[in-house]
C-alpha positions in Angstrom: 112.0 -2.1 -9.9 114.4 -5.0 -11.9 117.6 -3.9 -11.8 119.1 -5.3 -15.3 122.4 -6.9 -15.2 124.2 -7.3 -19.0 126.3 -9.7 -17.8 123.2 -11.5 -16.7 121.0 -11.0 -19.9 124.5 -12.6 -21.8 125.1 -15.7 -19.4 120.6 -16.2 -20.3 121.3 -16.1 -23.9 124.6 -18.3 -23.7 122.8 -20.7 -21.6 119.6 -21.2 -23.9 122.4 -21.8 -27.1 124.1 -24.4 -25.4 120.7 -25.9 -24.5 120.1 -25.8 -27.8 123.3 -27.1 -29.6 123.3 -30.1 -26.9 119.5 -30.4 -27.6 120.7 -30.8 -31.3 123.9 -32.6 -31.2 122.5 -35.5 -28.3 120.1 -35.9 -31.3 122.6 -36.6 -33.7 124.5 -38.9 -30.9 121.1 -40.5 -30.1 120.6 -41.9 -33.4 124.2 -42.7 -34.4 123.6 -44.9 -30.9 120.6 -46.4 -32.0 120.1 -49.3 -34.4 117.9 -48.6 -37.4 115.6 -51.3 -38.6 112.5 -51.5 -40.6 109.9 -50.3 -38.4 111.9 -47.2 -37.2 112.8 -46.6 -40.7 109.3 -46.2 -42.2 108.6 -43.8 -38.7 111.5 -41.3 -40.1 110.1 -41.5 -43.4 107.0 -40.4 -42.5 108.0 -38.0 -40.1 108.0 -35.1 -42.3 104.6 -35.2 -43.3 103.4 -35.6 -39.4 105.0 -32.6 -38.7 103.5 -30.8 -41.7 100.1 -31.9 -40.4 100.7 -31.0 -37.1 101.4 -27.0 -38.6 98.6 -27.1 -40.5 96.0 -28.3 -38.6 95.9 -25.9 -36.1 95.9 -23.4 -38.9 92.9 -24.6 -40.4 90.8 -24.8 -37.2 91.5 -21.2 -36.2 92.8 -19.5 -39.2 89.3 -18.9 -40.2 88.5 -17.8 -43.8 92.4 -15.7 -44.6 93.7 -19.6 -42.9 92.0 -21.7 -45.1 92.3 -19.5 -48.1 96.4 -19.6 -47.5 96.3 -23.0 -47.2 93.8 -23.9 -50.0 96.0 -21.8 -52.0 99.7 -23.3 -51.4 98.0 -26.7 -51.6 97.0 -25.6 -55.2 100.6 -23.9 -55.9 102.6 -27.0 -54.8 100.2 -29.7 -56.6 100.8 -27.5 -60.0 103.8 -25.9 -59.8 105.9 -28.3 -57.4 107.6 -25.4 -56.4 108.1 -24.8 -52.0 108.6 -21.1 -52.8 105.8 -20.6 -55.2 103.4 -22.3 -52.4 105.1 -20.3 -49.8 104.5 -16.8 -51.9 100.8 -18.6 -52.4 99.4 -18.9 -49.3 100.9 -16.0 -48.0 99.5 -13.8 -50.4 96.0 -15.5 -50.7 96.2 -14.7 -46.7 97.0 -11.2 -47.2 94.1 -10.6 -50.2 91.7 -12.5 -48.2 92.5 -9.9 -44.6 92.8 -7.1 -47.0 89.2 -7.6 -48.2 87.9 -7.7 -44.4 87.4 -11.4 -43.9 
């Protein structure tokens, strides 16, 4: 059997935040350190969509129908609306619709 140690389970949880904050402040450090030209500047503009992509794609290949039905739908919400919320409420409602009715 596992024995479970609190002190143990705290020192885990401690250890993965300070992973974490160092994770996020080297980061910030990194690219205080780093010079910024052209080139790297139109790569962290474009970042956000990348990792916009990168969520969705997955999503549409295995989402099936209730996937592409969410996503069809926030696409629609955000190009008419402009509104992140609105797409979020969207797709997660055109998901839910979609499962309801057995798809």
């Amino acid at each position: 059997m596992i024995e479970r140690d609190p002190l143990g389970f705290f020192a885990i949880v401690a250890a993965m935040a300070l992973a974490v904050y160092l994770t996020r402040a080297g980061g910030y450090w990194l690219i205080g350190r780093v010079p910024i030209g052209p080139s790297l500047s139109r790569v962290l503009e474009a970042l956000p969509g990348a990792i916009i992509a990168a969520t969705v794609a997955p999503l549409l290949v295995h989402g099936g129908v209730s996937g592409f039905a969410a996503a069809l739908a926030a696409l629609t919400a955000m190009l008419t609306l402009r509104n992140d919320f609105a797409a979020v409420v969207a797709g997660v409602g055109a998901a839910a619709l979609v499962r309801a009715a057995g798809f």
